[in-house]
C-alpha positions in Angstrom: 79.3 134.1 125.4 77.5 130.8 126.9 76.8 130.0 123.3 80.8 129.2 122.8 79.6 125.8 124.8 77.0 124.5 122.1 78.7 124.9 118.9 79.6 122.9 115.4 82.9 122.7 117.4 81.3 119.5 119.6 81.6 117.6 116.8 85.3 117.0 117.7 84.8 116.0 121.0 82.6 113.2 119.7 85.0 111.8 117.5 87.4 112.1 120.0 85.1 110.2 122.2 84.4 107.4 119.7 88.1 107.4 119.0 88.9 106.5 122.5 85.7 104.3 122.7 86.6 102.4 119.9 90.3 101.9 121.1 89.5 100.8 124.4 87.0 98.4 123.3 89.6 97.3 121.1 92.1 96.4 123.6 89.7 94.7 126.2 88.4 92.3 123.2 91.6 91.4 121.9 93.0 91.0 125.8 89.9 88.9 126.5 90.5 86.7 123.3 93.9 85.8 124.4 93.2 85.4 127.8 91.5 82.6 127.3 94.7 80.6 125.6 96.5 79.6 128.0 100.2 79.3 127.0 102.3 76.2 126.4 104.7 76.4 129.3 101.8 77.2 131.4 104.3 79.7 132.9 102.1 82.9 135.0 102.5 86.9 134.1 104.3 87.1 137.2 106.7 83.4 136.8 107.6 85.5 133.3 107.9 89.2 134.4 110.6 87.2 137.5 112.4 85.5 134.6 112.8 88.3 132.3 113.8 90.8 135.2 116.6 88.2 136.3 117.6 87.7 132.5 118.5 91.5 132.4 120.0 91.8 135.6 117.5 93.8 137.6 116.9 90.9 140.7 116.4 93.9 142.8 113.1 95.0 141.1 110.1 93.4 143.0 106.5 91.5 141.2 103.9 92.3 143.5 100.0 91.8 142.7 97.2 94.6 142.6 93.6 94.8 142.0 92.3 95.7 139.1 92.2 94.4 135.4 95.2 95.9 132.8 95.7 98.1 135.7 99.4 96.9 135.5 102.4 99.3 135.3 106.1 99.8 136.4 106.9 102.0 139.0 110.4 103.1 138.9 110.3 105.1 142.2 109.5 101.7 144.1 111.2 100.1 141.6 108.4 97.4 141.4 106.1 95.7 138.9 102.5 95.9 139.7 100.7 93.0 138.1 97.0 92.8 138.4 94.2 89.9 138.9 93.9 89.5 135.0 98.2 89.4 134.6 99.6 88.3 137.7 98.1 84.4 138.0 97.2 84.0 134.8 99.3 81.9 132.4 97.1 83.2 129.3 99.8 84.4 126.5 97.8 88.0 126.5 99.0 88.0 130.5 102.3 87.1 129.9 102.8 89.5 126.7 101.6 92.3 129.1 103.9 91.7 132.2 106.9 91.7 129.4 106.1 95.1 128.6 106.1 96.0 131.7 109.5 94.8 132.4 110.1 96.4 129.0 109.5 99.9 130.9 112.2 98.5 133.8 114.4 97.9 131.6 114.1 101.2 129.9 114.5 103.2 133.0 117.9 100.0 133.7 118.9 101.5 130.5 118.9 105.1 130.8 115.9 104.8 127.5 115.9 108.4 126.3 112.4 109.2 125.4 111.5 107.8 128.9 114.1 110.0 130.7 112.5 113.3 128.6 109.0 111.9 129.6 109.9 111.8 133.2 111.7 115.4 132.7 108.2 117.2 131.5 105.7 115.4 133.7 105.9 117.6 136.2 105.1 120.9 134.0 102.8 119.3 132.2 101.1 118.4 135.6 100.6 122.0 136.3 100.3 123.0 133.1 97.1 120.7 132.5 96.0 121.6 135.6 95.3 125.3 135.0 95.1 125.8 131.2 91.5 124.8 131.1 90.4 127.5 133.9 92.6 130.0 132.1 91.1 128.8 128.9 87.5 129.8 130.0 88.4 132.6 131.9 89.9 134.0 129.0 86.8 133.8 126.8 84.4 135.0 129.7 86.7 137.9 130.0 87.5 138.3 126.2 91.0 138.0 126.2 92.0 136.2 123.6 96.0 136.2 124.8 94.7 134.7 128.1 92.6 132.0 126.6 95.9 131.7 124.2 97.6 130.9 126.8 95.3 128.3 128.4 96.0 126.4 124.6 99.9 126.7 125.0 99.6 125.2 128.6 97.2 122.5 127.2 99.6 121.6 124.2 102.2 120.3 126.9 99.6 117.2 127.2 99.9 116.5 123.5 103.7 117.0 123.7 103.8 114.3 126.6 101.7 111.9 124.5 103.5 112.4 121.6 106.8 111.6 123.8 104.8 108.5 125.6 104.3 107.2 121.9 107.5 105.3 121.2 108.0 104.4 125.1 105.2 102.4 124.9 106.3 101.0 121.5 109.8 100.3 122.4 108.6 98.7 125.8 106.2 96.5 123.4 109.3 95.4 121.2 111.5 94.4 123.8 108.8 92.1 125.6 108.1 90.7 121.8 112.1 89.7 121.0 112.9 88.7 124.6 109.7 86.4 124.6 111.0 85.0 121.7 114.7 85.1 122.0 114.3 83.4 125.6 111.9 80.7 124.0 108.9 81.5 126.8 106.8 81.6 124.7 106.7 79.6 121.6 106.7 81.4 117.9 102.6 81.3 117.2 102.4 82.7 120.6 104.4 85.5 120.6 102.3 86.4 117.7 99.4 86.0 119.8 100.8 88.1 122.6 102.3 90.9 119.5 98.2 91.4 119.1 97.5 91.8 122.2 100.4 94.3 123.0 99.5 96.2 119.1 96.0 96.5 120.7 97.2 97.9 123.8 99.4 100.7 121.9 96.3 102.1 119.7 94.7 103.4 122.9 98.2 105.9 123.0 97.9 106.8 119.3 93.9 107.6 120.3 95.2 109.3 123.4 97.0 111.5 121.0 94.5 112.3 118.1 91.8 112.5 120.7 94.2 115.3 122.9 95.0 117.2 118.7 91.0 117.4 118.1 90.8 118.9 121.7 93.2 121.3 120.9 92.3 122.4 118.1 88.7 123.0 119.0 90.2 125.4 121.9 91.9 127.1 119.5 88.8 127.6 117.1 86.7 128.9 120.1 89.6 131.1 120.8 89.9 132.5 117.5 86.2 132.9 117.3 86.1 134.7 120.4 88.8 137.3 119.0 86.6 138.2 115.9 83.5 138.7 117.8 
């Protein structure tokens, strides 16, 4: 049975490892490029995540600073935008085109953005569900029960539905911040194509989130299927 852990079937966590690898390095290099160009108006993360709040009518939604590096998000529960060392000073155009996207997630929750809302809805299953499939997974297999290590997959599948739902949150939150930085002239035209790398780089760590979580997946589901014939 121990054999199950040293297996051909390894060879999708390790591209699922270099897929991850690769994406992340992909989005600190391009942030660090355009970090280092500092925008025209000279105008901070946090100067343009206060503008674009006001423009859309959400002056109640607080810009606070955090520690960190592209440790920024939107919390909707405090309804505040946490902006970290690298965003929240910085008048770079890769700070500013990452505090619009996070004002892009205020405005979707403003909005009532669907995908967000269903997001929201399943977190809390897949929380649990995450939590225990991989225990049930394993105990399934120690135990040779291939419907209870079945059942460890469905409850891990929730994390790839959630991802998949994540997908065009995070794209739709990058599209806003693109045509509002545009349409509100903060930054200039070259720029916002500057910032729409930045932001492109940023979303390929979701789509390697995702194709990382399938290749998990189905490797669960080849050690469970092996299990059964053996």
């Amino acid at each position: 049975m121990y054999g199950y852990y040293y297996d051909s079937t390894y060879i999708l966590v390790i591209f699922a490892f270099l897929m991850t690898l690769i994406a992340s390095g992909g989005v600190k290099a391009t942030f660090a490029k355009y970090d280092k160009v500092i925008n025209a108006r000279r105008m901070t993360g946090a100067q343009a995540a206060r503008m674009i709040l006001d423009r859309n009518g959400l002056r109640h939604i607080r810009v606070e600073h955090i520690a960190g590096d592209l440790s920024d998000h939107y919390d909707p529960r405090a309804e505040v935008i946490r902006l970290s060392d690298s965003t929240y000073n910085s008048a770079s155009i890769a700070a500013v085109g990452v505090a619009a996207h996070e004002v892009g997630h205020a405005v979707q929750h403003a909005e009532g953005y669907v995908p967000i809302k269903v997001r929201n809805s399943i977190l809390p299953v897949v929380n649990i569900g995450s939590a225990v499939s991989m225990p049930l997974f394993f105990i399934g297999l120690i135990m040779g029960s291939y419907d209870l290590a079945m059942l460890g997959v469905l409850l891990f599948s929730g994390v790839l539905v959630f991802q998949l739902v994540t997908l065009p949150v995070e794209f739709n939150a990058s599209r806003r911040a693109l045509v509002t930085l545009e349409e509100s002239n903060l930054l200039y035209d070259d720029e916002v194509k500057k910032a729409a790398k930045v932001l492109r780089a940023a979303a390929m760590t979701y789509v390697a989130a995702v194709a990382a979580t399938a290749l998990q997946l189905l490797r669960l589901v080849l050690l469970a299927n092996r299990s059964r014939r053996d």
